[in-house]
N, C-alpha and C positions, 0 to 999 in steps of 0.2 A: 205623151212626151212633149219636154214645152225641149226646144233647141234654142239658142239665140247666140248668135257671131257678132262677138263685139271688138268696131277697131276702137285700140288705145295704142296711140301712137302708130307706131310703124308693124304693132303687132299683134294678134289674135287670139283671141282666146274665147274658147268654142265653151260651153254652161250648158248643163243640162239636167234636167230632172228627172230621174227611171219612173221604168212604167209599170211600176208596182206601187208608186202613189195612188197611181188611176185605177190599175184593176190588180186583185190577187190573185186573179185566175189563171190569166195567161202565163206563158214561159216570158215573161218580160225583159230577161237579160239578152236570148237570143234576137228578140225582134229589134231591142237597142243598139248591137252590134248588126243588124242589118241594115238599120234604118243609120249607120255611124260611118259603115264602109261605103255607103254610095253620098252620105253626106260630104265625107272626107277628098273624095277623087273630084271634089269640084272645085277645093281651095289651090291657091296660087303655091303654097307649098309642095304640094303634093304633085299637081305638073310638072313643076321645075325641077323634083329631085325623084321620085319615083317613074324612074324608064329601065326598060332593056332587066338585066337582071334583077334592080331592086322592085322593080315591079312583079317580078315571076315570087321573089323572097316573099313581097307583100300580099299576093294572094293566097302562098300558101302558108301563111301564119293568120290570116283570116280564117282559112278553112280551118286549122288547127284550134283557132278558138271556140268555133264553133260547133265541132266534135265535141270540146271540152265541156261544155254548158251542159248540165245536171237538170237545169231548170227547179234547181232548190238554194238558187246564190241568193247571198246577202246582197243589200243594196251595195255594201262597201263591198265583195268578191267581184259585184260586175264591174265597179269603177276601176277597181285596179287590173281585170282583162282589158278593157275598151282599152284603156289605157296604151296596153302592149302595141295597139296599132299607132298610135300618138308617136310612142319611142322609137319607130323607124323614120322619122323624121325628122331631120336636123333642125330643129327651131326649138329652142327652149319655152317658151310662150305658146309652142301649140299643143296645149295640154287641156285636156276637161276637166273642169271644176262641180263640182254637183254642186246645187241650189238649194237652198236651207228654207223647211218650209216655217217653222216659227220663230226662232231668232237672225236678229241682227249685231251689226256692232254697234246699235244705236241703243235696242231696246234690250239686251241681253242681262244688264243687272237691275232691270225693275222689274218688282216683288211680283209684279202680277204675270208678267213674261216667265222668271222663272217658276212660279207654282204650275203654270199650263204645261209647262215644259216639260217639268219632272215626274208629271204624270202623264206624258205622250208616249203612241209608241215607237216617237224619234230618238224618245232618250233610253226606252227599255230594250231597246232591239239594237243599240248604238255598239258596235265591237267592245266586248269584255273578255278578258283574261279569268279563266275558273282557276288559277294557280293562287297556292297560298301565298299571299302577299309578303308577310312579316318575313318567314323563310328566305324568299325571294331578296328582295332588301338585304338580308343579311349577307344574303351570297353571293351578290353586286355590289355590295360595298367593302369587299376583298378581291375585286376584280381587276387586275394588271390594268396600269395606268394607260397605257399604248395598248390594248385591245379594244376592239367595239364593244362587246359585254362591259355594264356597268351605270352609275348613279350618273345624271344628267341635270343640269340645270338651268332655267331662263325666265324672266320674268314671272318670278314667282312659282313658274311648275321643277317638280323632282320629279323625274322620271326613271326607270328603271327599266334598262334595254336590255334581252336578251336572246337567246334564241332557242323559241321553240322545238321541242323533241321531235327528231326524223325532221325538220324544214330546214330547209338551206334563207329563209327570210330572220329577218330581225323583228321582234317587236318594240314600242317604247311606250310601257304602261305607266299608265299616272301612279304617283306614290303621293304627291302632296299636291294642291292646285287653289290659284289664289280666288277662282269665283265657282260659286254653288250650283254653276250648270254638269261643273265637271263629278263624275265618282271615282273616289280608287279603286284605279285596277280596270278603267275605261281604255280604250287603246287610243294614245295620239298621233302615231305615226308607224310605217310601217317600212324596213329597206329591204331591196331585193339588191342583192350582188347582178352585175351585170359583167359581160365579157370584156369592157375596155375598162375594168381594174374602181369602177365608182359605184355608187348604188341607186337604182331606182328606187324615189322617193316620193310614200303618198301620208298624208300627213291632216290632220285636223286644224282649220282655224281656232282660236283661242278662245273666240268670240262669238263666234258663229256655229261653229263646228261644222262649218260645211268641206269635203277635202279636196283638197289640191295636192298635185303631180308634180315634182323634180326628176330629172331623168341622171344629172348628174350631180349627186349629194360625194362628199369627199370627206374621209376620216383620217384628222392630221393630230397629232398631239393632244389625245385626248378630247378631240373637238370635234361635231358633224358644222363643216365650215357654212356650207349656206344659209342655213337658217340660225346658227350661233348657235347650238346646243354643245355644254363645256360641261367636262366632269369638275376643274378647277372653278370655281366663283372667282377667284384671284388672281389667276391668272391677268397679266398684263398684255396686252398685244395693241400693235399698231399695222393697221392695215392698209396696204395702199395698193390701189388697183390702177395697171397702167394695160396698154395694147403694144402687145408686140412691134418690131420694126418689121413691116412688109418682107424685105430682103432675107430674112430668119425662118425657117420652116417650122414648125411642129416638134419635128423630131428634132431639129438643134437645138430648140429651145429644154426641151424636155433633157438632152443630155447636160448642157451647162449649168439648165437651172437645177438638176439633179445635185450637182457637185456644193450646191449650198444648202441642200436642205430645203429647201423653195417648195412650193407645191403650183404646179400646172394649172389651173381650171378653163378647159376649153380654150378659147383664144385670147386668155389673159391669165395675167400671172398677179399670184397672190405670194407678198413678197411678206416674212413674217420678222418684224422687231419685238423677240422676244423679253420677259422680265429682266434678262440677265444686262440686255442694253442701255437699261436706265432706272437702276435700282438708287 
């Protein structure tokens, strides 16, 4: 396992490689979540906000994970457990990012990067969808405009979210994508509902394909707001991020800014000038 704690800026972000690059043998998801939870209890986050009860919470969803381990996880199944320890932590940045062993966002559209690529077994083992596509497509693109289920769009990728039979997760499989690393029907992100109303969110770089973690993804108007994924292309918005006034709690904010339509995001508010404002 390679680890490496990188400061940028004022914030951290922990990278890690699983250890089924190194060996097939071993149970490698478990040894990762072992070698994660005594990693973890050393950073300044985890001091400062893990005491008293959320410590008792935080060992026993350790242990819980670690019942859980089958020892036949995908590299992306163990990324998104590890994970679950990450999200008892209030710090949006303290998230792990897996490490991409062949591409970058340097070398990712030359010929000779992609031919390696698409015969690795980073790209044949990379989360796919067995569901018929075309079907699918058709069935999301009758999908109520204010629901999650439905056609997505961003820099070139169409995506088609829905939600897997008997899972309470979302998936958001590629339909169309603008470079030849990507296949239809590869998965690019993944949301898990969580208990304070957002979604836990792990997701595919574009370029790299390596994935990273959102803890709070938010679905407004047809929109996953953090990363800009929009069922509308035309839609118009102006967005303007400000910081609450100290003297305003949480919950005042979240009742007045209720009364406009507004949508909350953690300690800042996202204020929306919709098409109708400046047509």
């Amino acid at each position: 396992m390679i680890v490496k704690l990188n400061t940028i800026g004022f914030f951290f972000i922990l990278q890690f490689t699983l250890q089924n690059a190194i060996s097939q043998n071993d149970c490698f998801c478990k040894a990762d979540l072992e070698y994660y939870y005594s990693e973890i209890q050393k950073t300044v986050s985890y001091k400062d906000q893990i005491k008293g009860k959320r410590k008792e919470d935080f060992d026993v969803k350790y242990s819980d994970l670690k019942n859980k381990i089958s020892c036949k996880e995908t590299e992306f199944d163990c990324f998104a457990l590890l994970n679950q320890l990450s999200y008892l932590i209030d710090d949006e940045h303290f998230r792990l990012r897996s490490v991409p062993k062949l591409l970058s966002s340097e070398n990712f559209s030359e010929e000779t990067t992609i031919n390696a690529y698409l015969t690795s077994d980073e790209f044949l083992n990379f989360p796919k969808t067995s569901i018929a596509l075309d079907s699918l497509e058709r069935r999301l693109s009758n999908a109520p405009f204010h629901q999650l289920e439905g056609i997505y769009y961003k820099d070139g990728f169409k995506v088609g979210v829905f939600q897997p039979k008997g899972q309470t997760y979302y998936d958001g499989i590629v339909l169309k994508a603008p470079f030849p690393i990507w296949e239809k029907g590869q998965l690019v992100f993944r949301l898990h509902p969580s208990s304070k109303g957002n979604y836990y969110y792990h997701h595919a770089h574009f370029k790299d394909k390596r994935w990273l973690a959102i803890s709070n993804e938010k679905f407004v108007d047809g929109r996953l707001i953090q990363l800009n994924w929009k069922k509308d292309t035309l839609q118009k918005i102006i967005l303007i991020w400000m910081t609450p006034p100290n003297h305003l709690s949480t919950k005042k904010l979240k009742r007045v800014f209720h009364t406009f339509g507004w949508a909350l995001l953690g300690c800042r508010i996202l204020i929306e000038m919709r098409q109708l404002f400046f047509k």
